[in-house]
VOPAGU-2260 file (C-alpha; in pm, 1 decimal, decimal comma):
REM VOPAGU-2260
SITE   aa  ch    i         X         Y         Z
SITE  UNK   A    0     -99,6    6742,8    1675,9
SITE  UNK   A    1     146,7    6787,0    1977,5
SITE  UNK   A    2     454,5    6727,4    1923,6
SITE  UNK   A    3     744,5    6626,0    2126,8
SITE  UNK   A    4    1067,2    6904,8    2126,0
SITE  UNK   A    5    1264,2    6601,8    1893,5
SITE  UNK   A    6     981,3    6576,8    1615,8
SITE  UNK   A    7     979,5    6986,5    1659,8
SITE  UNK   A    8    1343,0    6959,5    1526,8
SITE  UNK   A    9    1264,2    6744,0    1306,1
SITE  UNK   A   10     947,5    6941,2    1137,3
SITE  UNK   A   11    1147,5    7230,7    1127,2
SITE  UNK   A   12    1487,5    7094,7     936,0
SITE  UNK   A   13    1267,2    6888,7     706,1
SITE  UNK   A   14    1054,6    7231,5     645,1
SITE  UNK   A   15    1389,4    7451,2     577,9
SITE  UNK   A   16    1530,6    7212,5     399,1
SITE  UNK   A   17    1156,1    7190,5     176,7
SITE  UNK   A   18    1204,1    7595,4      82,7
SITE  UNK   A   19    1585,0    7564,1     -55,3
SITE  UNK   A   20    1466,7    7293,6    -289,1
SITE  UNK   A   21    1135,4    7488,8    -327,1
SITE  UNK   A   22    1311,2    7767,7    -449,4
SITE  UNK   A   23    1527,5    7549,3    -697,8
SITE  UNK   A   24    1226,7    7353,5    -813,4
SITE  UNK   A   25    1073,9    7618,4   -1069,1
SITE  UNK   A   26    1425,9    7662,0   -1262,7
SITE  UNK   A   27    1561,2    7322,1   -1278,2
SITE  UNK   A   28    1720,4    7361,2   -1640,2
SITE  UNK   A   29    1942,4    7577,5   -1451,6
SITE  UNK   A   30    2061,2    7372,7   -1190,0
SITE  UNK   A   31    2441,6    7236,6   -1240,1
SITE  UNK   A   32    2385,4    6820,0   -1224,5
SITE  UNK   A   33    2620,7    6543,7   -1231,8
SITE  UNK   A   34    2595,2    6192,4   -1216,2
SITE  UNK   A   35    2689,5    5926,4    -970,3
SITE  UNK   A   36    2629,2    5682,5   -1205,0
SITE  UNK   A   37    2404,5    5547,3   -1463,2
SITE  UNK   A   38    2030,8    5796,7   -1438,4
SITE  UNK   A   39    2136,1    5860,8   -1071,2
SITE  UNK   A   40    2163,2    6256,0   -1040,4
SITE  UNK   A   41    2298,0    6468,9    -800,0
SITE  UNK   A   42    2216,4    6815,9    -778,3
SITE  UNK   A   43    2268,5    7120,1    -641,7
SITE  UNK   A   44    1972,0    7114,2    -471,0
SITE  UNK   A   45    2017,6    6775,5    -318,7
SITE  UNK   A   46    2360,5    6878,8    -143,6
SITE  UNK   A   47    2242,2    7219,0       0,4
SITE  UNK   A   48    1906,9    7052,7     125,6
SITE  UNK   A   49    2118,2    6815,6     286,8
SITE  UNK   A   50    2362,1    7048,6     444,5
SITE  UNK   A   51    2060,0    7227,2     640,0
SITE  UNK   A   52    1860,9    6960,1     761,1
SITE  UNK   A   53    2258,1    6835,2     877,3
SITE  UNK   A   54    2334,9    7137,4    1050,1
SITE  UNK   A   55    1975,6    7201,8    1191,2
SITE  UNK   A   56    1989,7    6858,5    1369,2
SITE  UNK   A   57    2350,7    6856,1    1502,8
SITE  UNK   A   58    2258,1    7205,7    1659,1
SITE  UNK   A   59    1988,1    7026,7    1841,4
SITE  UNK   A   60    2096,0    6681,7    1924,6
SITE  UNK   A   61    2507,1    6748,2    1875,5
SITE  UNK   A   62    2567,7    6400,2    1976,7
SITE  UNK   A   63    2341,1    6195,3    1739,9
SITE  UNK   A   64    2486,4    5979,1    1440,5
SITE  UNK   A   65    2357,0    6031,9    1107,2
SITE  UNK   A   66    2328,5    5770,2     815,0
SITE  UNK   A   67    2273,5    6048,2     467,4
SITE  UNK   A   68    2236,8    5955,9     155,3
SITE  UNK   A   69    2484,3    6195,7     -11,4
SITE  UNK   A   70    2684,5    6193,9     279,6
SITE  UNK   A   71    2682,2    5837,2     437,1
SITE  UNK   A   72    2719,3    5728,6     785,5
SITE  UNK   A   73    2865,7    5923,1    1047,5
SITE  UNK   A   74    2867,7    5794,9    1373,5
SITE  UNK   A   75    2777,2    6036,5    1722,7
SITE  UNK   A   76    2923,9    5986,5    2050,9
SITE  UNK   A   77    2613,8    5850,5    2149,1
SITE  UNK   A   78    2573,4    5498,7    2005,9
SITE  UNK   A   79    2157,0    5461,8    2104,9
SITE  UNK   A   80    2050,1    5745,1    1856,3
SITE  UNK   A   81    2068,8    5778,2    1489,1
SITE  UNK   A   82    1938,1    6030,4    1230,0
SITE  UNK   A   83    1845,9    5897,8     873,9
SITE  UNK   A   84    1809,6    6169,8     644,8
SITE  UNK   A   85    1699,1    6147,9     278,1
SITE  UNK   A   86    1709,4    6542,9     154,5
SITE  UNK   A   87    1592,2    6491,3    -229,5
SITE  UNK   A   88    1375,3    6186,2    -289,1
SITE  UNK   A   89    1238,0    6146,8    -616,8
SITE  UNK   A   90    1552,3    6342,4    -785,2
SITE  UNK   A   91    1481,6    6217,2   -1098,8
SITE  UNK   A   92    1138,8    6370,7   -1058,0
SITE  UNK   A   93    1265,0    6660,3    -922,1
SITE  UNK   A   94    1499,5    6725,6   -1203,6
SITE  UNK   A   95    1200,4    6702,0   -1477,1
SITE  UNK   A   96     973,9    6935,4   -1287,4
SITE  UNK   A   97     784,4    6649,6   -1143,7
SITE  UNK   A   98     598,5    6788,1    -797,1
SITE  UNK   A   99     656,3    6473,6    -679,0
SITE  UNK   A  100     984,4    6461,9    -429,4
SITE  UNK   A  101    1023,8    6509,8     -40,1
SITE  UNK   A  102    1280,4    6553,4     247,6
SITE  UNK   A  103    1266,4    6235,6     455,0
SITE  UNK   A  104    1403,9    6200,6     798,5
SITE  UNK   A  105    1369,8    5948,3    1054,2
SITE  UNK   A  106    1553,0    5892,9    1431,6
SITE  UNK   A  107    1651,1    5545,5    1506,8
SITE  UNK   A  108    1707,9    5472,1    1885,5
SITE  UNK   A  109    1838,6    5119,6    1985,4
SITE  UNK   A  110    1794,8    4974,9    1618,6
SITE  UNK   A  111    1421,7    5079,0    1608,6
SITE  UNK   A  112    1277,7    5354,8    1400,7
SITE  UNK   A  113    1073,7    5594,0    1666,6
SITE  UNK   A  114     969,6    5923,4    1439,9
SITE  UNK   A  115     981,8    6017,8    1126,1
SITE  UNK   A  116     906,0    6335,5     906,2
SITE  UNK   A  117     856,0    6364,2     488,1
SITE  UNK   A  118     813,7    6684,9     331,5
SITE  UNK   A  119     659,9    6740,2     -18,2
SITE  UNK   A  120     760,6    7091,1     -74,9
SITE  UNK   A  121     564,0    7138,8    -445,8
SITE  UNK   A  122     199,9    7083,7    -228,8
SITE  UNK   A  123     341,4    7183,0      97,2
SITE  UNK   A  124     214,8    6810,9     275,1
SITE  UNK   A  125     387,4    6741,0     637,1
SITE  UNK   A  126     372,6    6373,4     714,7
SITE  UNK   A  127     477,3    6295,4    1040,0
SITE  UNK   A  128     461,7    6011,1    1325,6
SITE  UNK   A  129     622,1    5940,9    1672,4
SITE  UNK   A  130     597,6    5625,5    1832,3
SITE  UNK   A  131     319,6    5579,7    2054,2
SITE  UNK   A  132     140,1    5906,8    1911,2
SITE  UNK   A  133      10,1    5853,1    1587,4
SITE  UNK   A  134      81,0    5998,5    1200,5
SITE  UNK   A  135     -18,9    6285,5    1068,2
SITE  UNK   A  136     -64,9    6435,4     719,0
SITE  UNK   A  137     -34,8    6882,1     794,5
SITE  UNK   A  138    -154,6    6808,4    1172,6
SITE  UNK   A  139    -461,5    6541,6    1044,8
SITE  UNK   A  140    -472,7    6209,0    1172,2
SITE  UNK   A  141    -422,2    5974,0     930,1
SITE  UNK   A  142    -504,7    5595,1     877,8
SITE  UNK   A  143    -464,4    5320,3     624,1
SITE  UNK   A  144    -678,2    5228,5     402,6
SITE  UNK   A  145    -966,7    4992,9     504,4
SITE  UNK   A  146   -1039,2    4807,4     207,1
SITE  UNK   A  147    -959,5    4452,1     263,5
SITE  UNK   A  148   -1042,7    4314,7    -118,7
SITE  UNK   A  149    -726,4    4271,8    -363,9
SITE  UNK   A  150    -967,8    4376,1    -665,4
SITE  UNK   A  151   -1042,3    4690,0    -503,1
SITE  UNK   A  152    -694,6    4830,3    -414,1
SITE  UNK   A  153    -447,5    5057,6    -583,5
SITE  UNK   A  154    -135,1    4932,2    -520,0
SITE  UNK   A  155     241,0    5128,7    -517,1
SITE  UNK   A  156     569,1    5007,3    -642,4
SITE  UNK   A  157     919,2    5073,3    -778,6
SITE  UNK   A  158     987,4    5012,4   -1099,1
SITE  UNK   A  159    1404,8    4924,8   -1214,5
SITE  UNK   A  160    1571,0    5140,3   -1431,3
SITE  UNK   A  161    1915,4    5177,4   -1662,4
SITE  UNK   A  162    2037,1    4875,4   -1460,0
SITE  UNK   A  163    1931,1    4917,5   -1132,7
SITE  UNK   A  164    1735,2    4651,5   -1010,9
SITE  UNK   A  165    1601,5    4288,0   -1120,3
SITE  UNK   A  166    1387,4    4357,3   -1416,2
SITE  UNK   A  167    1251,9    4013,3   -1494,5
SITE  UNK   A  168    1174,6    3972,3   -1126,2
SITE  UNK   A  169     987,8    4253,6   -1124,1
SITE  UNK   A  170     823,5    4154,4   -1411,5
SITE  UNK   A  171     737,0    3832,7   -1244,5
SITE  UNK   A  172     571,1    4007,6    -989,9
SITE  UNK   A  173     402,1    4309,2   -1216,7
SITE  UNK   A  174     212,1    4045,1   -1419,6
SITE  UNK   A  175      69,1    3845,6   -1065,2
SITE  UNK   A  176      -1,4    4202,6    -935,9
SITE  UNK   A  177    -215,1    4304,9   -1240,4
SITE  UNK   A  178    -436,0    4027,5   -1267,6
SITE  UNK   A  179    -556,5    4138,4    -897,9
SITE  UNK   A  180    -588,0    4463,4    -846,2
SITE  UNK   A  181    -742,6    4779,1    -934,3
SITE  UNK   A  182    -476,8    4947,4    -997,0
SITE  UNK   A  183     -69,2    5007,0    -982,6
SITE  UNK   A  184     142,7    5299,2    -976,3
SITE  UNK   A  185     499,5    5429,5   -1009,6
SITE  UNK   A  186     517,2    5771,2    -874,0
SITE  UNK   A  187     902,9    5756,4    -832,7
SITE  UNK   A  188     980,7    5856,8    -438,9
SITE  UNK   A  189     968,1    5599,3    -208,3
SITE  UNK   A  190     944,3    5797,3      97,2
SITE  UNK   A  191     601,8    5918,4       5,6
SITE  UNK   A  192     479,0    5590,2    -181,6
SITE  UNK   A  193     469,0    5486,9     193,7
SITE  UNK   A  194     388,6    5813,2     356,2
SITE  UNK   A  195      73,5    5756,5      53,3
SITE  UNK   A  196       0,4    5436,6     234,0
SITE  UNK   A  197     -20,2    5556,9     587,2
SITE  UNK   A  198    -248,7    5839,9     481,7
SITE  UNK   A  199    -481,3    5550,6     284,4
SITE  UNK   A  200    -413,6    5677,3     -59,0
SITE  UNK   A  201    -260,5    5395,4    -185,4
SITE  UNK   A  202    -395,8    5020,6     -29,3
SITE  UNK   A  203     -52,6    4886,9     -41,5
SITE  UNK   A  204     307,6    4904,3    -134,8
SITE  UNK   A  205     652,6    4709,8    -265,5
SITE  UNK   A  206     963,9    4737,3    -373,9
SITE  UNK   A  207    1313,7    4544,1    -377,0
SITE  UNK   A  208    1655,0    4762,6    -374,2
SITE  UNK   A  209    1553,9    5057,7    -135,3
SITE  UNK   A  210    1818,4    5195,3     102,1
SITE  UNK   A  211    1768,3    5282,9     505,3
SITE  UNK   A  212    1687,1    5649,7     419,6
SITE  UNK   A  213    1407,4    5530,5     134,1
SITE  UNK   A  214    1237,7    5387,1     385,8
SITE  UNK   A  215    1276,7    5475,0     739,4
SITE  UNK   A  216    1031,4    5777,5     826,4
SITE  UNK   A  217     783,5    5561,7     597,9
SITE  UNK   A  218     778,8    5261,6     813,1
SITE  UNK   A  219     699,1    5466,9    1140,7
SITE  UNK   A  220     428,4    5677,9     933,4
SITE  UNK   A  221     265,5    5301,8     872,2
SITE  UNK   A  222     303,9    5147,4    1141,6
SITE  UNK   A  223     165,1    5489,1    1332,2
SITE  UNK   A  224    -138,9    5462,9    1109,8
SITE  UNK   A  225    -251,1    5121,8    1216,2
SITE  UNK   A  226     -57,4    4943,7     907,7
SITE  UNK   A  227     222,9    4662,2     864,8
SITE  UNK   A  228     524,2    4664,8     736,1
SITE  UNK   A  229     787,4    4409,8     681,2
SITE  UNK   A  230    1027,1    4239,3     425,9
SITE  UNK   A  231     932,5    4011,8     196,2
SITE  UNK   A  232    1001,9    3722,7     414,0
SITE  UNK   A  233     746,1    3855,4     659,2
SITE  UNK   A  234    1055,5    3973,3     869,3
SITE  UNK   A  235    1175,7    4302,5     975,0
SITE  UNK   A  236    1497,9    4307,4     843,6
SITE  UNK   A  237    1345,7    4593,2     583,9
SITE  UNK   A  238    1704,6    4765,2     629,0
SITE  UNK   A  239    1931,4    4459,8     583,4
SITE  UNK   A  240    1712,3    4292,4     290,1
SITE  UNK   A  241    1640,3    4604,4      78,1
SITE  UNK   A  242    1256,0    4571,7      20,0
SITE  UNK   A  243     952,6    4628,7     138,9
SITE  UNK   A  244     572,1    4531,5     208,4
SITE  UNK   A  245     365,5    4750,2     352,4
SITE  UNK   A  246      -9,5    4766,1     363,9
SITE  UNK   A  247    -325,5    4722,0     652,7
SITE  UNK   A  248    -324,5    4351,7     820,2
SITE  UNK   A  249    -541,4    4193,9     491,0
SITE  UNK   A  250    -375,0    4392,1     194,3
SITE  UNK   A  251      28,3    4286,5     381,0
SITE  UNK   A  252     -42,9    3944,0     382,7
SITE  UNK   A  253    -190,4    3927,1      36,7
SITE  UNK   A  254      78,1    4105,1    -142,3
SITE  UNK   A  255     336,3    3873,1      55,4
SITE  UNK   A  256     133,8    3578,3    -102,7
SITE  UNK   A  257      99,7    3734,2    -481,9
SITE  UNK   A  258     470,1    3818,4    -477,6
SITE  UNK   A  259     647,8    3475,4    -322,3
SITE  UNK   A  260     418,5    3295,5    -515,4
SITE  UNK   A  261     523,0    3528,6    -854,0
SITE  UNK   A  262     892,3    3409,5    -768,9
SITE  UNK   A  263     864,3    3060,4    -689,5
């Protein structure tokens, strides 16, 4: 895969930041945690994964904005460029030994999303897409999944938690998905449920109550693989609305249908 020199900086924070929370991954008992709030941990980990990938990127682009989940939004002195930077997604994972979390980052330009990276340190996977060049899965092309049949598809989703989230809505919708697919799953890290999607391991994905960084490298991974991706009003307001669709033309438009028609 050639890369341009951005999604070089990119690979490389994403990777650095991979082997700090590499290292930390085989002793979490000993990590010191706290809590944000109710089952949302903060670790160690998190924080020092995020200061790299931070520092790595403002030595290569010192005037790029960054929107960070631990650290929030920071504005550069140039207004076209953004970076969006999960370090730790799927903490919760993470902190159970789970090898199941990734470093996510994506640069906005002008409002739209035009590269992304996510890392899974624990099997050492590289997705990555730039806009225009394809997505990749450790220098592979990759490409959604081709089946076009509900009944045939394993499907991704989120699943709300120790009040986070709408659970009888996503009841609602669990219950409409079930009677028409093959199967669902909950892996518990957003970034690569859709990363999973662009490299046609799962058919599809949703999920309400996702923030910028949950889903911005994802989208470009999709979209670079040939897939769609949108809100659940078919828009792409992804950011503003908090949820997701994602999927190849077919599978997108029927999990639009089997979810508005599970609220309605």
């Amino acid at each position: 895969m050639a890369r341009s020199a951005l999604l070089n900086v990119m690979v490389q924070a994403a990777m650095k930041a991979g082997r700090s929370l590499a290292r930390d991954f085989g002793e979490v008992q000993n990590l010191q945690v706290s809590r944000k709030g109710p089952a949302d941990f903060v670790s160690n980990a998190d924080l020092s994964a995020e200061k790299i990938i931070y520092d790595e990127l403002k030595l290569a682009r010192p005037d790029y904005g960054f929107l960070m989940e631990e650290s929030g939004s920071q504005p550069g002195v140039d207004p076209q460029h953004r970076w969006i930077v999960d370090p730790l997604d799927g903490t919760t994972n993470f902190l159970h030994g789970i090898p199941f979390f990734a470093v996510s980052i994506a640069l906005e330009r002008d409002g739209q999303i035009v590269a992304g990276v996510v890392y899974n340190p624990a099997l050492d996977e590289l997705y990555a897409a730039e806009r225009g060049s394809g997505a990749f899965l450790n220098d592979r092309r990759m490409r959604v999944a081709g089946r076009f049949e509900m009944k045939n598809c394993v499907i991704g989703t989120g699943i709300p938690f120790m009040g986070h989230g709408d659970c009888v809505r996503h009841m609602r919708e669990l219950r409409a998905m079930m009677e028409k697919v093959s199967g669902i799953r909950r892996p518990g890290a957003a970034a690569l449920d859709l990363a999973f999607v662009a490299a046609g391991r799962f058919d599809g994905f949703w999920e309400h109550d996702l923030k910028a960084w949950d889903m911005a490298a994802g989208i470009i991974l999709i979209r670079e693989a040939g897939g769609l991706v949108s809100d659940l009003d078919d828009r792409q307001l992804m950011f503003d609305k908090q949820n997701i669709v994602a999927g190849n033309g077919r599978i997108h438009k029927e999990l639009l249908s089997i979810i508005n028609k599970a609220n309605t």
